[in-house]
N, CA and C atoms as a LAMMPS dump frame, in Angstrom:
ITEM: TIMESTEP
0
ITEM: NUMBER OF ATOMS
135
ITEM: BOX BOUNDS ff ff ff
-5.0000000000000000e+02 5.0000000000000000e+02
-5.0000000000000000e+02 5.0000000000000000e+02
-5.0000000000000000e+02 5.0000000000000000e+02
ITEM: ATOMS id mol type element x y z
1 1 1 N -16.61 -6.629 0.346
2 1 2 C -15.575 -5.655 0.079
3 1 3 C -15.484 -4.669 1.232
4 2 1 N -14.453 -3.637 1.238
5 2 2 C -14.027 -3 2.203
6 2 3 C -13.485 -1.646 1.927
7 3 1 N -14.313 -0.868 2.23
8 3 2 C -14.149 0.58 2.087
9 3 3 C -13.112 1.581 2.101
10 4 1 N -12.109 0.769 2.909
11 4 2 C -10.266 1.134 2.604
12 4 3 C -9.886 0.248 3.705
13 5 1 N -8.602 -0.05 2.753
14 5 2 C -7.728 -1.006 3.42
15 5 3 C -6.342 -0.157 3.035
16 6 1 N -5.158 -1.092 4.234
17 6 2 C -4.077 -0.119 4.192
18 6 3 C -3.172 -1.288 3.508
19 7 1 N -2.161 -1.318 2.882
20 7 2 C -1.498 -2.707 2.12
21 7 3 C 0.04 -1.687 1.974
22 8 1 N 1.122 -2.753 1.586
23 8 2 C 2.15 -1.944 1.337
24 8 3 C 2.293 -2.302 -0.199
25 9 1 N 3.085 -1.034 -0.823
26 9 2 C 3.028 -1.381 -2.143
27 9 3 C 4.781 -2.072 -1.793
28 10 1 N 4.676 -3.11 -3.12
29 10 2 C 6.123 -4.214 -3.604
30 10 3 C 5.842 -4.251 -4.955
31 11 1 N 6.638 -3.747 -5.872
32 11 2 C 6.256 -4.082 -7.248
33 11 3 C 5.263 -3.561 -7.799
34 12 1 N 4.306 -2.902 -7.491
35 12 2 C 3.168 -2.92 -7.855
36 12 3 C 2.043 -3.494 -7.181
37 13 1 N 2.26 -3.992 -6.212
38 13 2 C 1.652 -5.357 -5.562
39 13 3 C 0.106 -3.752 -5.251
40 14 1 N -0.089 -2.722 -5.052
41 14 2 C -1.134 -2.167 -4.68
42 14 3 C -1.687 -1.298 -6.115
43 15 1 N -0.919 -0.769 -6.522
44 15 2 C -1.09 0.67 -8.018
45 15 3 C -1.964 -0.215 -9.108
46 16 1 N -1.053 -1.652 -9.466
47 16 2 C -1.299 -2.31 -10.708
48 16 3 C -3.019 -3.095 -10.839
49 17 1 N -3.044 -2.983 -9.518
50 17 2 C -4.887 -4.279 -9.128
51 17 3 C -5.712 -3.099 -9.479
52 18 1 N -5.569 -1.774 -8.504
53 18 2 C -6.242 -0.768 -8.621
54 18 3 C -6.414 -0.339 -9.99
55 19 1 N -5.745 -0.324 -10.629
56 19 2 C -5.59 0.381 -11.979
57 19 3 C -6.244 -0.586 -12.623
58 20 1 N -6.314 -1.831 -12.426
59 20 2 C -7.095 -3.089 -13.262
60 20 3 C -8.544 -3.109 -13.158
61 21 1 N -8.813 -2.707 -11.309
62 21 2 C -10.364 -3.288 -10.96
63 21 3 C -11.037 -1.772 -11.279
64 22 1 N -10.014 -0.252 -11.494
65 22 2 C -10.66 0.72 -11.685
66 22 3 C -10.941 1.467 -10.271
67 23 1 N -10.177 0.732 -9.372
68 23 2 C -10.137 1.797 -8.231
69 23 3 C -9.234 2.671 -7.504
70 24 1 N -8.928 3.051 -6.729
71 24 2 C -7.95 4.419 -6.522
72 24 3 C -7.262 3.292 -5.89
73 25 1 N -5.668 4.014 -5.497
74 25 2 C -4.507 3.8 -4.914
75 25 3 C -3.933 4.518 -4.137
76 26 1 N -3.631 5.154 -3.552
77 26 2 C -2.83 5.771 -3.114
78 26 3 C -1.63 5.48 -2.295
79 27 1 N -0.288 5.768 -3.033
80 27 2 C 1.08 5.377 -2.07
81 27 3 C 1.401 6.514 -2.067
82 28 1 N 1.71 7.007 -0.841
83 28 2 C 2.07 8.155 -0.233
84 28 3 C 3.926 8.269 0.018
85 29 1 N 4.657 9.177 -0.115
86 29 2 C 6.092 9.333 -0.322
87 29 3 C 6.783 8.525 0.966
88 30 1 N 7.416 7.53 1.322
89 30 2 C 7.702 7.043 1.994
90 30 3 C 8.393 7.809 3.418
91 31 1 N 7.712 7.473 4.447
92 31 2 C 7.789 8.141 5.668
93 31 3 C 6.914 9.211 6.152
94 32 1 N 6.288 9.794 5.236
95 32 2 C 4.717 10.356 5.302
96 32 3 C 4.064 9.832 6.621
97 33 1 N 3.334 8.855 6.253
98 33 2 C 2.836 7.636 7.116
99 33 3 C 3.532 6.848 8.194
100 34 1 N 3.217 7.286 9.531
101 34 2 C 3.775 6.51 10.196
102 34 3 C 3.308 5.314 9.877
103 35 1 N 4.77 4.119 10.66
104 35 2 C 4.23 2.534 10.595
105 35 3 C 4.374 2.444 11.862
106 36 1 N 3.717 2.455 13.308
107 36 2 C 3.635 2.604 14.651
108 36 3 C 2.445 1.442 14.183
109 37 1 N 2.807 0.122 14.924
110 37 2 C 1.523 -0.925 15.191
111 37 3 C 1.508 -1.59 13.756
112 38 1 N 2.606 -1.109 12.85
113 38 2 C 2.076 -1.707 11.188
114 38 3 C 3.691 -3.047 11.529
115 39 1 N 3.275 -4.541 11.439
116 39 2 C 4.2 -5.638 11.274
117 39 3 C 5.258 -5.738 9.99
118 40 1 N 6.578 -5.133 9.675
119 40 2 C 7.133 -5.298 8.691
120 40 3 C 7.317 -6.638 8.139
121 41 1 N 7.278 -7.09 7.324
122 41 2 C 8.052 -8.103 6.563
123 41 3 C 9.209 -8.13 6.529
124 42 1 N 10.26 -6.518 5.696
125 42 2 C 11.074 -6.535 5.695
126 42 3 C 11.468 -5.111 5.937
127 43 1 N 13.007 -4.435 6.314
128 43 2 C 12.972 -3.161 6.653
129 43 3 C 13.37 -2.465 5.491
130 44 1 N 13.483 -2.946 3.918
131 44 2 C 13.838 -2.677 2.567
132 44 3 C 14.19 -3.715 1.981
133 45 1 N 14.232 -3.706 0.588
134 45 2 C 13.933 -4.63 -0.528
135 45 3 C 15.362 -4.539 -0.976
């Protein structure tokens, strides 16, 4: 395991595991966080 990892939330794809395995989440208000060096998938859903 890994002491923090950075993931994007989709659906739930980050809040819903956390909330299952009992560990924190945090999604921060979009644009907070730069994405400088982060590979999009897509530029919105």
């Amino acid at each position: 395991l890994v002491p923090f990892a950075i993931g994007s939330e989709t659906a739930g794809s980050i809040t819903y595991p956390a909330a299952r395995c009992g560990v924190t989440a945090i999604r921060p208000t979009f644009g907070m966080i730069g994405r400088t060096g982060v590979m999009s998938i897509s530029e919105s859903l």
